[in-house]
C-alpha positions in Angstrom: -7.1 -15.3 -4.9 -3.2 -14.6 -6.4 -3.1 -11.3 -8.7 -0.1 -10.9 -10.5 3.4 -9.3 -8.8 2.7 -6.2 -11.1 -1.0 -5.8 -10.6 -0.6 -6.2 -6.5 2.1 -3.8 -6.8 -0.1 -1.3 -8.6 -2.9 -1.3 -6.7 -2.3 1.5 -4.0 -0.9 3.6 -6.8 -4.8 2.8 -8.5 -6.2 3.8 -5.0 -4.8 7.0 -5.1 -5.6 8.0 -8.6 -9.3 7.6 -7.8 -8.7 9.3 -4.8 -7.8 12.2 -6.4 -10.3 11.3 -9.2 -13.2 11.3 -6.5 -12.2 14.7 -4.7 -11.6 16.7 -7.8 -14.4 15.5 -10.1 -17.2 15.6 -7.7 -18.1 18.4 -6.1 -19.3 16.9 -3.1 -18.5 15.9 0.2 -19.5 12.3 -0.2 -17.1 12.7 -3.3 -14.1 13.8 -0.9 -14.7 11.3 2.0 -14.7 8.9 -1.0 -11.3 10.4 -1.9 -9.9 10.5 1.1 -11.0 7.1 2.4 -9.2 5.9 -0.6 -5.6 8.1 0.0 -5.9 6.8 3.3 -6.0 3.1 1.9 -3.4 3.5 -0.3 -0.9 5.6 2.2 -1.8 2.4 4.7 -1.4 -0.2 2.3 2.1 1.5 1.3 3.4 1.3 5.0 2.2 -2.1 5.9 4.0 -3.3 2.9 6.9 -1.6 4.0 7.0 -2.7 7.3 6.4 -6.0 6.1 9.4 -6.2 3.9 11.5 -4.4 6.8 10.7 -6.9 9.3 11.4 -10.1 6.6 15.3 -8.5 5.5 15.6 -8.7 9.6 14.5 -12.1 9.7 16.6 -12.7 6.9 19.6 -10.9 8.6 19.0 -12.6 11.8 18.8 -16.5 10.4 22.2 -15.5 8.6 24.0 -14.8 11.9 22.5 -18.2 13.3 23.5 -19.7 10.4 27.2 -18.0 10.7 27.5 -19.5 13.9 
């Protein structure tokens, strides 16, 4: 299933939101581990996508010196 560049770019924004939703609108502590199981999705989500595009520039970087050669 493809979602749409600006939907899949949203999402861990969405994820925390309702995060934060969850631990300050319920009072409870299923409503927090919700919350924080949710930050903690988003926060992950956020650096794998980062590490992701960090290793691909490399890549990129590294066919250009083979290329150079």
């Amino acid at each position: 299933m493809w979602l749409p560049d600006w939907l899949y770019e949203a999402m861990p924004f969405v994820y925390m939101v309702a995060g934060f939703a969850a631990i300050f609108h319920f009072g409870t502590p299923a409503g927090l581990a919700v919350g924080i199981l949710l930050l903690l999705a988003a926060l992950m989500i956020l650096k794998m996508r980062k590490d992701a595009r960090a290793f691909k520039e490399t890549i990129r970087l590294a066919e250009d010196l083979i290329d150079y050669r």
